[in-house]
C-alpha positions as CSV (number, residue, x, y, z in Angstrom):
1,X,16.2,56.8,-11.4
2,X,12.8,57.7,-12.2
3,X,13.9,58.7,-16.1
4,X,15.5,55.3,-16.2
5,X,12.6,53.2,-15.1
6,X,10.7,55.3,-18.1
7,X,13.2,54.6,-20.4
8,X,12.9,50.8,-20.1
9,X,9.4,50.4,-20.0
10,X,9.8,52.2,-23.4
11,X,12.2,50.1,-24.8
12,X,10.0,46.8,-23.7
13,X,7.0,48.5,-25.3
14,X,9.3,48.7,-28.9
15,X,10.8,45.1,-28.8
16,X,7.6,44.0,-28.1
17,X,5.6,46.1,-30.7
18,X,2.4,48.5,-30.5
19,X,0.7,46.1,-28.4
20,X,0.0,46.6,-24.5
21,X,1.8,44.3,-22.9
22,X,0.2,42.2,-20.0
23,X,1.6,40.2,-17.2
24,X,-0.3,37.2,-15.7
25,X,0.6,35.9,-12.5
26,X,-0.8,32.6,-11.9
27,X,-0.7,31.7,-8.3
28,X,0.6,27.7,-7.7
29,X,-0.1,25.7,-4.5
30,X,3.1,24.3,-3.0
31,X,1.1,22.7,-0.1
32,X,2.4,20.0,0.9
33,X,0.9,19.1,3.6
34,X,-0.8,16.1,5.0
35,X,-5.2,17.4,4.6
36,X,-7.3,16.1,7.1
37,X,-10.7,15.1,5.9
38,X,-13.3,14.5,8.0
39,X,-15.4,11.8,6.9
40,X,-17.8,11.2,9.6
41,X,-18.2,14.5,12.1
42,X,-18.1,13.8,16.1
43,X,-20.0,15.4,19.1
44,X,-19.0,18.4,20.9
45,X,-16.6,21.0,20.8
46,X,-13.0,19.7,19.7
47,X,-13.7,16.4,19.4
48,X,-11.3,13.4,20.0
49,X,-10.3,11.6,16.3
50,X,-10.6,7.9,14.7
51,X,-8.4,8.3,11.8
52,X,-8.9,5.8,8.7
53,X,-6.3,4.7,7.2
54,X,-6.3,2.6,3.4
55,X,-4.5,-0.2,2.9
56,X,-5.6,-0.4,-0.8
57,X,-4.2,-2.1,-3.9
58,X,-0.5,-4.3,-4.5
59,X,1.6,-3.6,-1.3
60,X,4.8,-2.5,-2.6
61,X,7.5,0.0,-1.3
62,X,7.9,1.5,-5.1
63,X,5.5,3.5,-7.6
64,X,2.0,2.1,-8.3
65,X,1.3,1.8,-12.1
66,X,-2.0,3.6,-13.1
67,X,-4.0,4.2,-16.5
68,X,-3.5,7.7,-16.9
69,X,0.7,7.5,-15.7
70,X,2.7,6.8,-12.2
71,X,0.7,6.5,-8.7
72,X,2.2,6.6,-5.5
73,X,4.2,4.5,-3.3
74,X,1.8,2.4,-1.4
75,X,4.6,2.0,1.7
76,X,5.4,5.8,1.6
77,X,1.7,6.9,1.8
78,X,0.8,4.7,5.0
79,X,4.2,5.7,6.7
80,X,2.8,9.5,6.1
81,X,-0.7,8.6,7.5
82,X,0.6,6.4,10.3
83,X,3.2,9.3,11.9
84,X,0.2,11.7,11.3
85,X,-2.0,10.1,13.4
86,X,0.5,9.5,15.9
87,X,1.6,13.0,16.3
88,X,-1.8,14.1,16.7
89,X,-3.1,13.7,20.2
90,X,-6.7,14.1,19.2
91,X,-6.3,11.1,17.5
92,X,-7.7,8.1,19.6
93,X,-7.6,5.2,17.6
94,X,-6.9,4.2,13.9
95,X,-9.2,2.3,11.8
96,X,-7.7,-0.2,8.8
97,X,-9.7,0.2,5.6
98,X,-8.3,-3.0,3.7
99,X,-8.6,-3.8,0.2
100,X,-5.8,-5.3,-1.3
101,X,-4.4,-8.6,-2.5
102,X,-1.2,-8.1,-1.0
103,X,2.1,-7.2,-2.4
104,X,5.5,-8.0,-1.4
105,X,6.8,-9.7,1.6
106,X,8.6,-6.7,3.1
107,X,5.5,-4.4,2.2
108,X,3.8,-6.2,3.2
109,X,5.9,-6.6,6.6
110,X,6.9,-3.0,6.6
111,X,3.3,-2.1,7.0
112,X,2.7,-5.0,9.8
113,X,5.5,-2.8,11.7
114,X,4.4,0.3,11.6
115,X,0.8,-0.3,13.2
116,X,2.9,-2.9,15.9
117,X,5.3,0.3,16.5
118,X,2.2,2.8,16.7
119,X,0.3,0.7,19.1
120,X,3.4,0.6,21.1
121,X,4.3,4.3,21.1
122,X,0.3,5.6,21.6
123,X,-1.4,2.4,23.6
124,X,-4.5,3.1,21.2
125,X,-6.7,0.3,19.7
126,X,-6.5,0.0,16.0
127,X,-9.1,-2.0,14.2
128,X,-8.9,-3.8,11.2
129,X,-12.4,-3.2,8.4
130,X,-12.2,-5.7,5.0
131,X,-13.5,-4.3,2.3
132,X,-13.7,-6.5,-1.2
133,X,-10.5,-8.2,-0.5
134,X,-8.6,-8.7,2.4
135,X,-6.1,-11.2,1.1
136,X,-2.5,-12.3,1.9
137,X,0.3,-9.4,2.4
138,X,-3.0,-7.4,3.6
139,X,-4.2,-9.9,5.8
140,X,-0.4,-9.8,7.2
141,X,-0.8,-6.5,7.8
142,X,-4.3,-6.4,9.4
143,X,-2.9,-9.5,11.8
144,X,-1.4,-6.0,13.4
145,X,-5.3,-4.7,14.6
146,X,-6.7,-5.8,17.9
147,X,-10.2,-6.8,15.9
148,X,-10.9,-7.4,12.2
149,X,-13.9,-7.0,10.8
150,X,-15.1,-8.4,7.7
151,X,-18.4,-8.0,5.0
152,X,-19.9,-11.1,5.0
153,X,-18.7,-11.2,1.1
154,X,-15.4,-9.6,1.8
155,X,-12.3,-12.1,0.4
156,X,-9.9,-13.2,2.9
157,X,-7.1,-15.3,3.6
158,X,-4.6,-17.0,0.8
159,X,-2.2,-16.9,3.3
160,X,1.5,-17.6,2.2
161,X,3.8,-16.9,-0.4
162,X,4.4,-17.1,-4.2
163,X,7.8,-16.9,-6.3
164,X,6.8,-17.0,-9.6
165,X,9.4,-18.4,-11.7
166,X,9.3,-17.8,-15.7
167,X,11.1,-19.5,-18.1
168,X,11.7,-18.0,-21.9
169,X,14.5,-20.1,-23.2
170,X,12.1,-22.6,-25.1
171,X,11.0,-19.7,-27.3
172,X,13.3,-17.8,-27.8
173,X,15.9,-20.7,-29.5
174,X,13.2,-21.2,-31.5
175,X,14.0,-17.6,-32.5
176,X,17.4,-19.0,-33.0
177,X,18.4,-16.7,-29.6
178,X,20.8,-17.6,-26.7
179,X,21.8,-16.5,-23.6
180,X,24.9,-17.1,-21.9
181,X,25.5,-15.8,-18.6
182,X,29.0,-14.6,-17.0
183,X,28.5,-14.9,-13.5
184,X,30.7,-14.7,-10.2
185,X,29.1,-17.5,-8.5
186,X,27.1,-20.3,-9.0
187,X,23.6,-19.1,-8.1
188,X,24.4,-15.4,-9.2
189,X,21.7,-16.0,-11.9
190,X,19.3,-18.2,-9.8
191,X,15.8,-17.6,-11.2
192,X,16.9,-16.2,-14.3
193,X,14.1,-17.0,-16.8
194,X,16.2,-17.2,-19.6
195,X,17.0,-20.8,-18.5
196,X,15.5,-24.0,-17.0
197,X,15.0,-24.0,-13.0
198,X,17.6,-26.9,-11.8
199,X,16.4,-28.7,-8.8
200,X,19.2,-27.1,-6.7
201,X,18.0,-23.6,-7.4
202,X,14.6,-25.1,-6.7
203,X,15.3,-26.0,-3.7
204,X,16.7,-23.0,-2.6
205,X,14.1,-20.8,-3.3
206,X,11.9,-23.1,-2.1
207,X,13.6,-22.7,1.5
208,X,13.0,-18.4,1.0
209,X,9.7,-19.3,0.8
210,X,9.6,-21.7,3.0
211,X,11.5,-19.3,5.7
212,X,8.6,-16.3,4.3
213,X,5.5,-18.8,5.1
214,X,6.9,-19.6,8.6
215,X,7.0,-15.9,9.4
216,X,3.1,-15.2,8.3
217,X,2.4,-18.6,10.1
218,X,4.0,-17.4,13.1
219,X,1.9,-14.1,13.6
220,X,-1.0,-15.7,12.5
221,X,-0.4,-18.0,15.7
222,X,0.1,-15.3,18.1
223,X,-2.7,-13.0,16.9
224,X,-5.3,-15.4,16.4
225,X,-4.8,-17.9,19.0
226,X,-8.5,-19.4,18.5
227,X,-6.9,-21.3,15.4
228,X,-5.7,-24.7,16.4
229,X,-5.3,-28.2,15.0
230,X,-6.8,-29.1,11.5
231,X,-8.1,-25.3,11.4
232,X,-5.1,-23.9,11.3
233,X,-3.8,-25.9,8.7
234,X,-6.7,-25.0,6.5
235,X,-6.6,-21.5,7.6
236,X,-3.1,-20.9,5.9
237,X,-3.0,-23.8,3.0
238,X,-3.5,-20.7,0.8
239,X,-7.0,-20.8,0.2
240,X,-9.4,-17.9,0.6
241,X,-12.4,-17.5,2.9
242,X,-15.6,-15.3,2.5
243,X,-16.2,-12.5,5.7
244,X,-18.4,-15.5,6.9
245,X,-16.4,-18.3,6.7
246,X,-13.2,-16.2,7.9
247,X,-15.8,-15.5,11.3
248,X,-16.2,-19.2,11.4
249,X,-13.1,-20.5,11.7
250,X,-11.0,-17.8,13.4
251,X,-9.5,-15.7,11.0
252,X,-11.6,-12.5,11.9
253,X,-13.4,-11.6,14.5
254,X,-16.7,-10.0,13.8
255,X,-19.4,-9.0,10.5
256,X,-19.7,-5.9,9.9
257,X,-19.2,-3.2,7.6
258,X,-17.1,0.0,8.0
259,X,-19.1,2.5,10.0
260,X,-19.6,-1.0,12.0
261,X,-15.6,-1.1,12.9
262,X,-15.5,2.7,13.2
263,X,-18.2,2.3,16.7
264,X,-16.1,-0.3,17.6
265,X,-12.6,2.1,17.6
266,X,-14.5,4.4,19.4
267,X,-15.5,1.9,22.1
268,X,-11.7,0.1,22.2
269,X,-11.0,4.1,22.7
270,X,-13.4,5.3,25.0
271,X,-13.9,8.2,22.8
272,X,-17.8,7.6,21.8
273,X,-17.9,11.6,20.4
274,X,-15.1,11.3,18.4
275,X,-15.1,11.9,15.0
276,X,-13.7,10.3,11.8
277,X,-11.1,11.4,9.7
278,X,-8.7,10.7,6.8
279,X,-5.6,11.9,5.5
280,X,-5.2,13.1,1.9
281,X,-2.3,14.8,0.1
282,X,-1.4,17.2,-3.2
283,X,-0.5,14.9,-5.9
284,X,3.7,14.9,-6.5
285,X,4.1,15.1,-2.6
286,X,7.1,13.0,-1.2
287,X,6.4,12.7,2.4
288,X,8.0,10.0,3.8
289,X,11.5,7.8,3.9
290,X,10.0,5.7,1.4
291,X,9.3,8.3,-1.2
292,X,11.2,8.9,-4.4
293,X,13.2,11.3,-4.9
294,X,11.6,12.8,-7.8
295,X,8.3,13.6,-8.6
296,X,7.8,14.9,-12.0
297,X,5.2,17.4,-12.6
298,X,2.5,16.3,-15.2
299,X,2.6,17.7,-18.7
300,X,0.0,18.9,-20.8
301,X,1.1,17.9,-24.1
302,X,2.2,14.4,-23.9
303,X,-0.5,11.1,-22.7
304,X,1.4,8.3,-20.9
305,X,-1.0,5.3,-20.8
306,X,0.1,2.6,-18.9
307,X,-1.7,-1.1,-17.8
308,X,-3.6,-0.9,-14.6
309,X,-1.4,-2.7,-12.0
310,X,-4.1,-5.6,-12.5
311,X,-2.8,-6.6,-16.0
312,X,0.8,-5.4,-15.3
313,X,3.6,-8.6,-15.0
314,X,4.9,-8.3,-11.3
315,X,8.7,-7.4,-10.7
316,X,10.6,-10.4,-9.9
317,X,10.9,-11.3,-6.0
318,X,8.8,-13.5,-3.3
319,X,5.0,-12.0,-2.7
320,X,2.3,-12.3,0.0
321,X,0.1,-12.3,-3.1
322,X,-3.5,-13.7,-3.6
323,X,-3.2,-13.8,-7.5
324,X,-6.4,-14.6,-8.8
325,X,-8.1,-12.4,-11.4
326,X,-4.7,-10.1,-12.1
């Protein structure tokens, strides 16, 4: 056995030439792992938890676009955070880091869900804190905290909901190029944008949207009941509001900035030693149901630059979406 062993170290060295071979073993995380950072230490030994979780950038349940190549699903990352923090006992309340325009209506609403399901399940405070912008599907979302707090400057508001119908068929016959659709129904290609909106297809995706606004109107009516009458009506004609003026007329409840709405968790908790945390995680790592699939790995000899969501033409569909600036 021994001789053998000899014998094909031999014949590696001769296939391989007079050089000494070397072997080099580089070791490769495979964490994956939700890390908890803390981000503002507590009192005592083992102390309770706030846990911060972002609701940051468009509110979609599918990849983000970034500079440098793919992000992560926005829906998939707060799922992770959310059922972290509730398996974790320490964990005493959860604070809302908001800065986002919005996104989709069922992001938008997916996220809304999981915070009403997690106050449910745990009976802890959560607390909403506005950051830049707190607009549309993130307001929706935030309606879910028992207080929002806002920067005097923050953005908030534009509540309701945009279908944003394009129409290329006056250029492109100018190109001398036409479409014609075989369809198995009527409205199979309702919206298409390579043909004028008639005013029945208008109308009915004017009643989605209609049926969408009612829904954000509704739980703006049950979680901020201090908005009545001429109020209300500004308060969701789609406008936006500065962190002042949202204060004013009902749509948040307090100035303040973030460490501001972390003292307040820990009051709604009763846990004034606890300390604050957030949840990070190795980049590629699908954690949750609304992951995808497949994750590649980056590679080191090819560049994939792509638009910043900003600048990026939205997917067709209906958005709580405060669109000004992208």
């Amino acid at each position: 056995m021994r001789h053998a062993l000899i014998s094909c170290i031999a014949m590696c060295l001769l296939m391989i030439g007079c050089g000494t071979p070397s072997l080099l073993i580089t070791p490769v995380s495979n964490n994956n792992a939700l890390q908890e950072i803390t981000v503002q230490p507590g009192r005592g030994w083992s102390p309770d938890k706030i846990a911060i979780i972002e609701i940051e950038g468009l509110i979609s349940n599918s990849r983000t676009e970034g500079l440098l190549g793919g992000g992560e699903n926005p829906v998939s990352r707060f799922t992770q955070q959310i059922e972290a923090a509730e398996r974790d006992r320490k964990v005493k309340a959860i604070v809302l880091r908001l800065n986002s325009p919005g996104g989709t209506v069922t992001g938008s609403d997916t996220l809304y869900q999981l915070v009403e399901r997690y106050k449910k399940r745990t009976g802890n405070p959560v607390i909403a804190s506005a950051q830049e912008v707190a607009c549309s599907g993130a307001y929706y979302a935030a309606l879910s905290a028992d207080q929002i707090v806002v920067q005097p400057t923050s953005v908030v508001g534009s509540i309701g909901v945009v279908f944003n119908a394009f129409e290329f068929s006056g250029g492109l016959s100018k190109l001398g190029i036409r479409t014609d659709a075989i369809k198995s129904g009527e409205f199979k290609d309702m919206g298409s944008p390579f043909k004028p909106l008639p005013v029945d297809e208008r109308a009915l995706m004017q009643a989605m949207v209609d049926e969408y606004f009612n829904l954000f109107a509704s739980l703006v009516k049950k979680h901020r009941p201090g908005l009545k009458g001429s109020d209300f009506a500004v308060a969701t004609d789609g406008r936006v509001f500065s962190g002042a003026q949202a204060v004013e007329i009902g749509l948040a409840d307090r100035i303040g900035l973030l460490a501001d709405a972390i003292t307040l968790a820990r009051q709604a908790a009763n846990a004034p030693k606890a300390k604050a945390i957030l949840y990070k995680r190795p980049h590629g790592y699908s954690g949750s149901i609304y992951a995808s699939s497949h994750d590649p790995q980056p590679r080191s000899d090819t560049l994939t630059l792509r638009l910043p969501e900003s600048v990026t033409p939205l997917p067709g569909g209906f958005y709580y979406l405060w669109e000004a600036g992208r």
